[in-house]
VOGU-3710 file (C-alpha; in Angstrom, 3 decimals, decimal comma):
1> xxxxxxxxxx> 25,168/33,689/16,017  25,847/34,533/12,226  23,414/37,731/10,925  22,229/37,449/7,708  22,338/40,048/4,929  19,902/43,329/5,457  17,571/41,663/2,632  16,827/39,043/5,216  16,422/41,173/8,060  13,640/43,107/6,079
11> xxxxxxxxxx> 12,414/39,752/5,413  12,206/38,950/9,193  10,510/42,789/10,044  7,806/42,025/6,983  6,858/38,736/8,469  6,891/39,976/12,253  4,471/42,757/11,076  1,695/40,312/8,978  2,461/37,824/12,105  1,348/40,301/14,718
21> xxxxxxxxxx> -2,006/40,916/12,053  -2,625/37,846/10,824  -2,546/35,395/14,345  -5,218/37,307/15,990  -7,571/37,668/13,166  -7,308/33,540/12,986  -8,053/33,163/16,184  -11,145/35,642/16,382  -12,834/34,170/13,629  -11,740/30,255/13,824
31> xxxxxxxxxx> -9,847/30,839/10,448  -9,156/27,360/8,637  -6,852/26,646/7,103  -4,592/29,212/8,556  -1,516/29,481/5,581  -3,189/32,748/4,297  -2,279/31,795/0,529  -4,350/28,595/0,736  -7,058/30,083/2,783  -7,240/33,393/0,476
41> xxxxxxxxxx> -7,170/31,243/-2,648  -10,423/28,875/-1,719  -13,149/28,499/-4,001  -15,998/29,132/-1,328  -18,471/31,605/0,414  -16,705/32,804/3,022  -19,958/34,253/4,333  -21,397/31,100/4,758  -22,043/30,138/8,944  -20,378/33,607/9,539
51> xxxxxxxxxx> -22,345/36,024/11,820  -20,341/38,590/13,132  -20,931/41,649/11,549  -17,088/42,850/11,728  -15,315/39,905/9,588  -16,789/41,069/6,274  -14,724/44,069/7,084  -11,695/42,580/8,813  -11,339/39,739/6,470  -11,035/42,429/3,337
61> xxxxxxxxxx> -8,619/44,247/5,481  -6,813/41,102/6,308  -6,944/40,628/2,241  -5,132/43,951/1,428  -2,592/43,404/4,283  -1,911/39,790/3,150  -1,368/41,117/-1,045  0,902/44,212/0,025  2,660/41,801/1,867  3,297/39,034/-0,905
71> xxxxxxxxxx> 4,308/42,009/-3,393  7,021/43,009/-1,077  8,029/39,348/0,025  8,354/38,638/-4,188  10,196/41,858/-4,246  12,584/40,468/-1,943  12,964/37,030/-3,908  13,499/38,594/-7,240  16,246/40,965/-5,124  17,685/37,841/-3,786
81> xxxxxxxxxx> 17,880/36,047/-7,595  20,778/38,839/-8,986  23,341/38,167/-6,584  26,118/40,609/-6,899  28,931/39,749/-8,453  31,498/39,789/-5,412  28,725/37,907/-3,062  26,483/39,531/-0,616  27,901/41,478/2,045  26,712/42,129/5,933
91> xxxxxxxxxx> 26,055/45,435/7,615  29,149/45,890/8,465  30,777/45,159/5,118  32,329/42,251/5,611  31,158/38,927/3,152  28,341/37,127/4,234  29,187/33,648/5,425  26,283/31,864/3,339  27,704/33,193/-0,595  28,678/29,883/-0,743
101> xxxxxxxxxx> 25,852/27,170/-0,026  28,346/23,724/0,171  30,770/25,507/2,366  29,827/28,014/4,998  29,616/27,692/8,581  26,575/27,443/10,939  23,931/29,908/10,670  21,086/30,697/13,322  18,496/33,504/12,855  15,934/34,627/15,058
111> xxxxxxxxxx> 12,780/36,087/13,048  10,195/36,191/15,866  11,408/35,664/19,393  10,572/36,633/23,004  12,108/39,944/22,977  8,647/42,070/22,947  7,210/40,804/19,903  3,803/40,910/20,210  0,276/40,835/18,205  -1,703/43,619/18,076
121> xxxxxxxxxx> -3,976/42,313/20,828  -0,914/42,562/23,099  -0,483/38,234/23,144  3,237/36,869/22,704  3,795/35,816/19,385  5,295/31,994/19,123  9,123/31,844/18,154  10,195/31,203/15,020  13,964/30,525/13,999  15,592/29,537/10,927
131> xxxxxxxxxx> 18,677/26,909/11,126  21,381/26,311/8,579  23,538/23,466/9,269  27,290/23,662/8,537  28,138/22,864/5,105  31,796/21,951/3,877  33,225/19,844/1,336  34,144/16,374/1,989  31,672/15,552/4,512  28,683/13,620/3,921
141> xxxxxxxxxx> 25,092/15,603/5,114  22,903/12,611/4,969  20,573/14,825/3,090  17,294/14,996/4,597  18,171/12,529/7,708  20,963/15,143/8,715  18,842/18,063/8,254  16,391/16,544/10,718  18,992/15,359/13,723  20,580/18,863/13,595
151> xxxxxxxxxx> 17,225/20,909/13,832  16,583/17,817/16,956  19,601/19,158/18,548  19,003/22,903/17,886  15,364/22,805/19,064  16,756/20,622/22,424  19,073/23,758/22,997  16,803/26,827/22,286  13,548/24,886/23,808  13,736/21,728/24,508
161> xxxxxxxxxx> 10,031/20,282/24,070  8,845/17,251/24,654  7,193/16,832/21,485  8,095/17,751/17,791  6,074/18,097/14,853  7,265/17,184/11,191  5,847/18,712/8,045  7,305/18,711/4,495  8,301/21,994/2,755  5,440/21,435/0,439
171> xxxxxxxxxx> 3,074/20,983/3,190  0,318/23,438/5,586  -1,445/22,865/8,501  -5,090/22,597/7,191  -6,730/22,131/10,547  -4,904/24,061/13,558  -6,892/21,801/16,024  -5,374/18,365/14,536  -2,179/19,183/17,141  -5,080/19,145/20,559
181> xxxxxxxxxx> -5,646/15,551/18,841  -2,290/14,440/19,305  -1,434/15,411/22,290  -4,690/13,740/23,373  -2,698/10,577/22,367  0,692/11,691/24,148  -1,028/12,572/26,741  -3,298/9,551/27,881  -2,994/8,743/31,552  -2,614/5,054/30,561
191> xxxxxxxxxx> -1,654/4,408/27,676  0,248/7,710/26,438  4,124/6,678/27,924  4,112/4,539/25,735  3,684/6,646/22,326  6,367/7,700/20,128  4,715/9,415/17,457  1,058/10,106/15,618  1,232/9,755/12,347  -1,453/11,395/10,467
201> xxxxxxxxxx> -2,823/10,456/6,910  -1,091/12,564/3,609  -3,940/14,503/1,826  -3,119/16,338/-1,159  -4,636/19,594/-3,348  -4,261/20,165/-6,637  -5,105/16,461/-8,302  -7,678/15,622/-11,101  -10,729/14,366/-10,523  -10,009/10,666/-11,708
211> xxxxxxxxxx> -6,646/10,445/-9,526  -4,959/9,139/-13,005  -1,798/8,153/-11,452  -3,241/6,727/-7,844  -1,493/10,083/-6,010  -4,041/9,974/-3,340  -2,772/6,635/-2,861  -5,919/6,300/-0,599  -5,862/2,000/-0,008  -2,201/2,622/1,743
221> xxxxxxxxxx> -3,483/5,926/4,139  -7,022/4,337/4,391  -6,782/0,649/4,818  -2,905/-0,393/5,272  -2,229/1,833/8,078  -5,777/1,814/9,593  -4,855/-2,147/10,080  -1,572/-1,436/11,075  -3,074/0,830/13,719  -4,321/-2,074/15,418
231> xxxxxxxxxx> -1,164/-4,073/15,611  1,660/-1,939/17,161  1,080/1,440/15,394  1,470/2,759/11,024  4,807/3,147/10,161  6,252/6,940/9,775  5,586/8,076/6,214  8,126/10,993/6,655  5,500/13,810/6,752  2,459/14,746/9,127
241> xxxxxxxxxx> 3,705/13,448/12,399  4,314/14,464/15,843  6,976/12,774/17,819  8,003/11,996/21,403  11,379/13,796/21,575  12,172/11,025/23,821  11,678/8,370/21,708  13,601/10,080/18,609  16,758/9,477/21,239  17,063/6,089/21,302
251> xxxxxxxxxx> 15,291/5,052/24,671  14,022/2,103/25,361  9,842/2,401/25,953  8,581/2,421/29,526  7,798/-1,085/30,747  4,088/-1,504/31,936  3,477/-2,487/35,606  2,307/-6,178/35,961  0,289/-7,153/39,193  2,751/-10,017/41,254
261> xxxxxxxxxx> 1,583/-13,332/40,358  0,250/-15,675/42,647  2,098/-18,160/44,578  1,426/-21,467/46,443  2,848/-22,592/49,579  1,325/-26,453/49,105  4,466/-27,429/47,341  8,366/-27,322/47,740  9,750/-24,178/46,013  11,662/-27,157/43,371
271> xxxxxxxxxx> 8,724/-28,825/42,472  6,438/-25,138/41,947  6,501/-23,653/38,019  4,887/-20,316/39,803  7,528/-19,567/42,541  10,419/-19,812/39,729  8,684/-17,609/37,289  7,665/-15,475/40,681  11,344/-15,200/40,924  12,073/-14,413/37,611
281> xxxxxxxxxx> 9,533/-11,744/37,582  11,209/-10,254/40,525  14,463/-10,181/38,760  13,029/-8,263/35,809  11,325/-5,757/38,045  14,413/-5,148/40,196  16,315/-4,293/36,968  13,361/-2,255/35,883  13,112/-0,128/39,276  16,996/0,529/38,818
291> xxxxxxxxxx> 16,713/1,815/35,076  13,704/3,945/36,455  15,639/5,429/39,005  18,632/6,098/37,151  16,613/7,713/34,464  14,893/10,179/37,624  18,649/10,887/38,776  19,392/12,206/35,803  16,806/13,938/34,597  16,888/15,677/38,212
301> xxxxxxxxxx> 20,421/17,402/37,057  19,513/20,452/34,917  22,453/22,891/34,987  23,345/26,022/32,507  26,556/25,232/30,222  28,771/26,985/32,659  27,628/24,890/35,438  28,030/21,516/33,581  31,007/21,960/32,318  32,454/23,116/35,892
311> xxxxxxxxxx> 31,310/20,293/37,257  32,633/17,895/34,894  36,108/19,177/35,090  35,929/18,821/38,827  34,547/15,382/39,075  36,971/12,405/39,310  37,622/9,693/36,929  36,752/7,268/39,694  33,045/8,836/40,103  30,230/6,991/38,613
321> xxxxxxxxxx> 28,811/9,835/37,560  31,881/10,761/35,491  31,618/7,370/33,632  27,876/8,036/33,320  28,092/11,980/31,648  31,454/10,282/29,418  28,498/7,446/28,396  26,022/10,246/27,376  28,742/12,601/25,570  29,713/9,452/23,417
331> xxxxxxxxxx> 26,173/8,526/22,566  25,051/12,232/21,735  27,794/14,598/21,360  30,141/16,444/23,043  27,517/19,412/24,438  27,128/19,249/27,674  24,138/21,431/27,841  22,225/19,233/25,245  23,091/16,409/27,121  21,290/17,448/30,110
341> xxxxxxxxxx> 18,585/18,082/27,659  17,957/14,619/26,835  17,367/13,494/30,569  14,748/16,071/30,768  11,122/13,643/30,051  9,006/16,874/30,441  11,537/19,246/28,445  12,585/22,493/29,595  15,649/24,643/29,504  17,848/26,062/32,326
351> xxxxxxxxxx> 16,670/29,608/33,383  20,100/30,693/34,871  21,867/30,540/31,595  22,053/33,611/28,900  20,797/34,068/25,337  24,433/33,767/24,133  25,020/30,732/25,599  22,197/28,894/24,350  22,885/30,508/21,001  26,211/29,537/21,062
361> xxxxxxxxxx> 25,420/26,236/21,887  23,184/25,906/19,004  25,882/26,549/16,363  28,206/24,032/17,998  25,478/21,228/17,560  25,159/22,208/14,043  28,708/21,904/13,058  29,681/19,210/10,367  31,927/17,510/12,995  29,422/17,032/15,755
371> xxxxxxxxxx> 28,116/13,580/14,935  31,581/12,190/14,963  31,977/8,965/16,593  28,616/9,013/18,497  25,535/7,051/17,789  23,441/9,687/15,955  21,865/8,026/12,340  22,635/4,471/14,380  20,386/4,691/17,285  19,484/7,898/17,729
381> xxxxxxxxxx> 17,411/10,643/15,957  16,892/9,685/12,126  18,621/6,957/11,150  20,677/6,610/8,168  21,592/4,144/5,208  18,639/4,721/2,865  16,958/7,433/0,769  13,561/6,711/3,121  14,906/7,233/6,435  11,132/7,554/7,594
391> xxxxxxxxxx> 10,917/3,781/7,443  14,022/3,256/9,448  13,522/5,814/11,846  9,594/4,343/12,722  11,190/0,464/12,478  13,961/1,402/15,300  11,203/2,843/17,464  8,874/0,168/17,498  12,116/-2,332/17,638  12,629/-0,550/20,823
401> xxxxxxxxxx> 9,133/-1,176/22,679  7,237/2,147/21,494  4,044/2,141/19,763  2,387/4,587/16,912  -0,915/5,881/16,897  -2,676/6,414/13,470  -4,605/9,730/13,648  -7,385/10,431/11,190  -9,575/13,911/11,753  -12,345/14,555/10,022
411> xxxxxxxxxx> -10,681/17,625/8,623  -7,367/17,014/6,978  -4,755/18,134/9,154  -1,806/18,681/6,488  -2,224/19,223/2,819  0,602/19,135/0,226  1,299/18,738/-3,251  1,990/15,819/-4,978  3,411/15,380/-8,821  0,649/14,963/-10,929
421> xxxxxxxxxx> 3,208/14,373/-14,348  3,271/10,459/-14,799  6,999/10,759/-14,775  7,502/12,465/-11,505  5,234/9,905/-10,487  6,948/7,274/-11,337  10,656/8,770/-10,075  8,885/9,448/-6,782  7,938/5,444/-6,792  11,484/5,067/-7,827
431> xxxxxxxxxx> 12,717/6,784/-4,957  10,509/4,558/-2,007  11,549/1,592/-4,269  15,095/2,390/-3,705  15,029/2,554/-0,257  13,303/-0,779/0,416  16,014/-2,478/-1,317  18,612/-0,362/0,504  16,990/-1,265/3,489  16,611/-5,240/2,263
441> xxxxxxxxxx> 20,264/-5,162/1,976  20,892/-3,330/5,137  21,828/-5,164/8,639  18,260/-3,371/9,367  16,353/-5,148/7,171  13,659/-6,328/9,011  13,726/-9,992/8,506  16,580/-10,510/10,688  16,859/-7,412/12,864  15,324/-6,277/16,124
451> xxxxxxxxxx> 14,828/-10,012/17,476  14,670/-10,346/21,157  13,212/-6,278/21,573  9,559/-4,781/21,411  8,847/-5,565/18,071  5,601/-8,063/17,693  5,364/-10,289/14,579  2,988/-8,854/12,958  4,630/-5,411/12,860  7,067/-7,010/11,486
461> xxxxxxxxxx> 5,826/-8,880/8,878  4,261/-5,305/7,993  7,862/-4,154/7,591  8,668/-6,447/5,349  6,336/-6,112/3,802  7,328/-2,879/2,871  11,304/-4,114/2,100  10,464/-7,063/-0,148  7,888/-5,319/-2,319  9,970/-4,118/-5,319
471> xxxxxxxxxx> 11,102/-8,158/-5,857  7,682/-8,252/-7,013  8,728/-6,504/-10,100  10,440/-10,062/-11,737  6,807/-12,264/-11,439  4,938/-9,273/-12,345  6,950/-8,586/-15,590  6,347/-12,027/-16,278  2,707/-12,102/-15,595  2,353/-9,365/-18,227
481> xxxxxxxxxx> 3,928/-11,149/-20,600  2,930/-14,442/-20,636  -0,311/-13,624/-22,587  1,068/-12,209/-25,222  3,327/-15,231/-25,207  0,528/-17,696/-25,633  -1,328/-15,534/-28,278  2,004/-15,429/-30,170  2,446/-19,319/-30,187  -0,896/-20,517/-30,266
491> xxxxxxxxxx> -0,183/-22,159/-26,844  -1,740/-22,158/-23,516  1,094/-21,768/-20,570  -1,391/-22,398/-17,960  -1,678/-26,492/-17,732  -5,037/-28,362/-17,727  -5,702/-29,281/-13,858  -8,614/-31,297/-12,222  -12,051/-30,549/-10,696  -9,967/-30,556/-7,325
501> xxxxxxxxxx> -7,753/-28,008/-7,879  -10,105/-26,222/-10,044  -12,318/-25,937/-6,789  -9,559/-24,617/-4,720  -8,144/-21,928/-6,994  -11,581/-20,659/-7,138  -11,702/-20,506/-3,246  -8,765/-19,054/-2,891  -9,936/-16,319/-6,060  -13,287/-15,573/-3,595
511> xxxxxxxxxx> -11,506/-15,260/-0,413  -8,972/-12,543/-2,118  -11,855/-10,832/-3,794  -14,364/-11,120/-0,664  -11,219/-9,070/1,540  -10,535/-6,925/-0,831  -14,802/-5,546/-0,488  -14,280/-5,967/3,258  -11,448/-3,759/3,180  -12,954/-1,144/1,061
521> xxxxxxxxxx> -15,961/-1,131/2,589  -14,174/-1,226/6,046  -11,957/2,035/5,191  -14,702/3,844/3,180  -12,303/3,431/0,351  -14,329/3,510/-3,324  -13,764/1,302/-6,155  -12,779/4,080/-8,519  -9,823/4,889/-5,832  -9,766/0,806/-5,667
531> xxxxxxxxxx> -8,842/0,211/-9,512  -6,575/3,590/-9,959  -4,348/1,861/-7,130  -4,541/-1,500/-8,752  -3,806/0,305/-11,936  -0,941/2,191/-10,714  0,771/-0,590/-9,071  1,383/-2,775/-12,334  2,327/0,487/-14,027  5,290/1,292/-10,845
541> xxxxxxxxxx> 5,561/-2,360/-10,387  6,764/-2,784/-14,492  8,725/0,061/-14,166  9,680/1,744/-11,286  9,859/-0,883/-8,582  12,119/-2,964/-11,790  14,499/-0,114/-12,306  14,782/0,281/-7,860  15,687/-3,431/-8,307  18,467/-3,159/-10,324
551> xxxxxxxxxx> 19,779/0,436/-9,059  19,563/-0,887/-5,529  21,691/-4,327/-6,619  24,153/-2,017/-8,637  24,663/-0,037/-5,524  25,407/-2,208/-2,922  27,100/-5,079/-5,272  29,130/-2,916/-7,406  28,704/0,508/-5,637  27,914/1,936/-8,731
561> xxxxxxxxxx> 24,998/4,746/-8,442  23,139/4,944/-11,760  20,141/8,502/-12,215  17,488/8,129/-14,477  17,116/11,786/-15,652  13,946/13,476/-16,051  13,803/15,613/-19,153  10,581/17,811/-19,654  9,312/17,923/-23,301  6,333/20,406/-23,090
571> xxxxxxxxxx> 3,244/21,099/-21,934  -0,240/23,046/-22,254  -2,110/25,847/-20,737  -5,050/25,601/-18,740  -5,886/24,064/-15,217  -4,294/20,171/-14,281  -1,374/21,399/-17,179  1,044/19,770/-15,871  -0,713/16,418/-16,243  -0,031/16,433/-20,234
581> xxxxxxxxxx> 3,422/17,454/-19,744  5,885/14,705/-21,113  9,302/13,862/-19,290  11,188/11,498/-21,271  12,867/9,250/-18,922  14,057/5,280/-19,041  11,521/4,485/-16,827  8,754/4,321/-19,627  10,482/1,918/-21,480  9,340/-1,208/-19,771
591> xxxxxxxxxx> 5,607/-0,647/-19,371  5,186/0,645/-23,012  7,001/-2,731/-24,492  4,867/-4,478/-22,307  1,840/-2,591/-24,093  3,089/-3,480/-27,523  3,670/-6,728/-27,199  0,135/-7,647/-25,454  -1,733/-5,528/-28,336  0,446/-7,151/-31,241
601> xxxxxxxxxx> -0,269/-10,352/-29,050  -4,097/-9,550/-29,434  -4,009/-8,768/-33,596  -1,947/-11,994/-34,053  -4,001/-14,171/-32,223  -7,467/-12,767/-33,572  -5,652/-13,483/-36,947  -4,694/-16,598/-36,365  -8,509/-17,780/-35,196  -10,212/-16,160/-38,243
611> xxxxxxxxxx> -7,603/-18,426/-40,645  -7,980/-21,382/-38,673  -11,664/-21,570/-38,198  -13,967/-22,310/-35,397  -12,951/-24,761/-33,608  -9,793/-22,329/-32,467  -12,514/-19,646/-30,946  -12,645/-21,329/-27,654  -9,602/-21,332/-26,558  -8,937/-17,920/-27,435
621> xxxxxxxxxx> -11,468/-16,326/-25,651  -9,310/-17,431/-22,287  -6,247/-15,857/-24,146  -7,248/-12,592/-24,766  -8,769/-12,458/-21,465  -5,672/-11,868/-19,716  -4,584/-9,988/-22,432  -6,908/-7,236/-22,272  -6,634/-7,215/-18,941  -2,999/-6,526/-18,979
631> xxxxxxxxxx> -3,819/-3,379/-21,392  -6,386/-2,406/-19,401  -4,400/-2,125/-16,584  -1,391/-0,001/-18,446  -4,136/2,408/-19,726  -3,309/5,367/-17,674  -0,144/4,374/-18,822  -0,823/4,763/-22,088  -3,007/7,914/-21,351  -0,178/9,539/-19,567
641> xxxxxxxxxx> 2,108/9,017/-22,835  -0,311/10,476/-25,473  -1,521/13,177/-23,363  -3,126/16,044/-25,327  -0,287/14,919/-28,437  -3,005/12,304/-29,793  0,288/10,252/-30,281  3,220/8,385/-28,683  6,467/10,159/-28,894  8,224/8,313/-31,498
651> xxxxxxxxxx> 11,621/7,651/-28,998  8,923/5,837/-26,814  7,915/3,568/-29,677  11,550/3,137/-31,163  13,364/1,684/-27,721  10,302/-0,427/-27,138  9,937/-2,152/-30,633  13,809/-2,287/-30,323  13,263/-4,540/-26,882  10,215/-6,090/-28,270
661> xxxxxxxxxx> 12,307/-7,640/-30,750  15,091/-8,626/-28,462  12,620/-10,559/-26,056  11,144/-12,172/-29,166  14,626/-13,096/-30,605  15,504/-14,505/-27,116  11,957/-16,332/-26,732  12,633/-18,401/-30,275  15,780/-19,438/-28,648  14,415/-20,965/-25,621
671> xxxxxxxxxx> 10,954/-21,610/-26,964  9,841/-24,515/-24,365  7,144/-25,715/-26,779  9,830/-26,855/-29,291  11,939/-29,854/-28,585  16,306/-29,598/-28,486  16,087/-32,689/-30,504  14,230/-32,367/-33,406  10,511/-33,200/-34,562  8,409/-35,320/-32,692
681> xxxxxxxxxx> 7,383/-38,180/-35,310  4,238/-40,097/-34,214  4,135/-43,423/-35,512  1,185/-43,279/-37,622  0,963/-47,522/-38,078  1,856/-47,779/-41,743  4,945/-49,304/-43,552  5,980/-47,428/-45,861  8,886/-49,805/-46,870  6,407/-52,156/-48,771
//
């Protein structure tokens, strides 16, 4: 175990001592939400439905305790900001291991443990340890997928549970009773085997009132997975979601029990479709008993490191049991005691082994070298290959038989913050953009992976659904420009078709718009949440999901990795500040030429009608239609550019006239209206040689 610096220690006692306040004061009052910065900060009466006469008194207490305890936690933080010259040291003297964060070995600290911490009521206080993986140059971390595996392993060693929960940095628990919900799922006598994780919906503090840039993003949490909840289970969004540690290691899902079907005896055994799939069915239960059994054999073996390892050395090659533990080791590492861990359904750890065993233990599973040649990011724990390894990781569960539960409480059960500033809005698009096509291009893409397991078709098709998404960009892009097209050349792209066809377009219109009410109606969705999300999605869709496109072909064509830099520009005082601030970044480039275009689009055609005279109102009106309703859809877009400036930065307006022109230039070059061979000459039925 590596100790870190004395700052940290007096980290550890100040949170031990607000812990041992703090937990029991929740508890006696039913304190929600229970991150004491977010609960502190509410604007509410926290009198209201409050009767007993001591929490006016506690809670101010609590108050003090909680302030005193934030100035000395900054103090620390501002301490830790000048770091010394020659690098922190220990207590001893020596350099601390972590001076240097890409190289420095594993690091395990216990801040709360089960050593006599207790609350001030006397109760146990829950463990809490921080984990830093080993970090050295030349070996590839996987980012957030690595950082997840390793705490896996660590938390199999130290405790072993059966279930995990998942929360993002930027994330608290705003309703301590939403965990009772999920292990209601997990749980179920019938049905609960079979669960890998509950996923619950993303909520988010700190938005304005109109949601300007759809970050609610309330018709994915509140209709997609609500229908996806009825297929085989949402997909894992990454955040807000309690697993089955089973399930994260690669197991198949139990198989359900079928009743034996019924047989005939009227008929030879040849001639009889039942007795041959009786057979069959036999067959398939046989192998299932035997899996069943194998699994209870193992998970029967729980033995301290020691032990294991003893054991292992003394067992021949010719053993099956040998072959079986050499099976495991290559699949999840060579550590014997986490090994045993993962036959272990119910969790637990052994009881006969010490402290510094587990501990040491726990540092070898966090070594850089550990997932060498085993199956960790391919079939087990998060999988890697793509920037959202949620998607992957939920896709190789269901492939293997497991279903997800969508879990909605009436109170919120995480909160978090989400970016607010149109251009981290649109680089967080970017980012979930990216890896779809990663995954598109991946042998996991779900089109042609995961045939012959667990996976139904319609979880599928909901998968990729959520690959194929950014090749939407190329008709959208079009779509937006093809009005200002026709306004520009006086023609109309869309050709004259019959009563027939007229009928069914309009059919087809109703049904689209008559599921889109269903579905709001269905997930309480509004149509102000409705429009922001159809708003948003032509504004990532012309930008983002275009730029993913190309980054993601770039990448795996030419392995070429290409950043579109965010640089901030300034902002304002006051609350929802950050919404004005401008980013410059490529990514506004295509929506605002799209803007351009439509509006010079509009002034040319409306001067173009008013020359040509009445006759050329008509057809307009069907013109500017789609016009306007391009613009209209690219006004928060527009919104988010001006902010409080009252004008568009002039870079903005220089690259986009600049590719305004090109795609003009290029469009009188391939004009279709114009023939390759010259003017059409009608034949008017004069001679003009006499």
């Amino acid at each position: 175990m590596m100790v870190q610096p004395c700052l940290h220690l007096k980290h550890s006692q100040e949170t031990s001592e607000f812990a041992r306040k703090w937990v029991p004061f929740c508890k006696k009052f039913n304190i929600e939400p229970r991150a004491p910065e977010w609960y502190f900060s509410q604007k509410m009466d926290y009198l209201k439905n409050k009767v007993h006469p001591a929490f006016v008194r506690e809670r101010r207490a609590m108050k003090r305790e909680y302030e005193e305890f934030k100035v000395s936690i900054n103090r620390l933080v501002a301490m830790a900001q000048k770091v010394p010259e020659e690098g922190w040291t220990m207590q001893d003297g020596t350099p601390w291991p972590g001076n240097n964060v890409r190289d420095h070995p594993g690091m395990i600290q216990v801040f709360l443990g089960h050593d006599g911490v207790r609350d001030v009521e006397g109760n146990e206080l829950p463990r809490l340890v921080y984990v830093s993986r080993e970090k050295r140059p030349g070996f590839d971390h996987h980012k957030k997928a690595g950082a997840m595996n390793a705490l896996v392993r660590v938390s199999a060693v130290l405790s072993n549970a059966p279930f995990l929960l998942n929360v993002d940095c930027d994330h608290y628990i705003n309703n301590s009773k939403a965990l009772r919900e999920a292990m209601c799922f997990m749980m179920d006598p019938t049905s609960g085997k079979k669960i890998c994780y509950v996923q619950f919906p993303q909520r988010f503090d700190g938005i304005d009132l109109h949601d300007r840039y759809s970050n609610r993003n309330v018709v994915f949490f509140d209709i997609n997975m609500k229908g996806l909840d009825g297929l085989q289970g949402p997909i894992y969004v990454g955040t807000g979601c309690v697993f089955r540690r089973q399930a994260l290691y690669g197991y198949d899902a139990p198989v359900k029990k079928k009743p034996p079907s019924k047989t005939c005896n009227c008929w030879p055994k040849w001639c009889c479709s039942c007795c041959g799939s009786r057979k069959i069915k036999k067959g398939k239960i046989k192998k299932d008993k035997k899996k069943k059994l194998k699994h209870r054999e193992g998970s029967k073996q729980i033995y301290a490191l020691e032990t294991i390892e003893e054991r292992i050395e003394e067992t021949s090659s010719e053993n099956p049991s040998r072959v079986s533990q050499e099976k495991l080791e290559k699949r999840f590492g060579q550590s014997p005691v986490f090994v045993a861990s993962t036959l272990l359904e119910n969790g637990g750890v052994p009881k006969d082994a010490s402290s510094a065993t587990f501990l040491k233990e726990a540092i070898h599973v966090i070594s850089c070298g550990y997932e060498d040649k085993t199956e960790w990011g391919k079939e087990v724990g998060w999988i890697y290959g793509s920037v959202t390894e949620d998607i992957l990781t939920g896709f190789k569960m269901h492939c293997h038989g497991w279903r997800s539960v969508y879990c909605i409480p009436k109170r919120p059960a995480f909160k978090g913050s989400a970016p607010i500033n149109l251009s981290d809005r649109l680089h967080q698009v970017l980012r979930w953009a990216l890896g779809s096509v990663e995954i598109f291009f991946s042998k996991h893409c779900p089109i042609w992976y995961g045939y012959g397991g667990g996976l139904k078709w319609l979880e599928r098709f909901s998968y990729i659904n959520s690959v194929v998404y950014p090749w939407t960009s190329i008709p959208l892009i079009v779509y937006c420009t093809l009005p200002a097209i026709c306004l520009l050349t006086g023609k109309f792209i869309v050709p004259e078709i019959s009563n027939y066809a007229s009928i069914i377009f309009m059919a087809l219109f109703i049904s689209i718009a008559a599921t889109g009410i269903l579905e709001m109606q269905w997930g309480g969705v509004g149509i102000d949440d409705w429009w922001r999300n159809e708003q948003f999605w032509v504004i990532g869709g012309a930008s983002s999901h275009l730029f993913a496109l190309f980054q993601g072909l770039l990448k795996v064509l030419a392995g070429v990795n290409t950043n579109f830099t965010v640089t901030s520009k300034g902002g304002d005082d006051g609350e929802f500040s950050e919404l004005y601030i401008f980013k410059w970044t490529s990514l506004l480039i295509p929506p605002t030429t799209l803007l351009i275009i439509n509006v010079v689009g509009v002034v040319v055609g409306v001067s173009n009608a008013i020359n040509t005279g009445y006759d050329s109102w008509g057809p307009l009106f069907g013109k500017l239609f789609f016009a306007l309703w391009v613009i209209i859809h690219l006004y928060p877009f527009l919104r988010g550019l001006i902010g409080k400036q009252e004008k568009i930065p002039t870079v903005i307006i220089i690259w986009s006239i600049l590719l305004a022109s090109i795609m003009t230039l290029v469009w009188v070059r391939i004009n279709p209206f114009v023939s390759r061979e010259g003017p059409v000459l009608e034949i008017c039925g004069l001679n003009c040689d006499d």
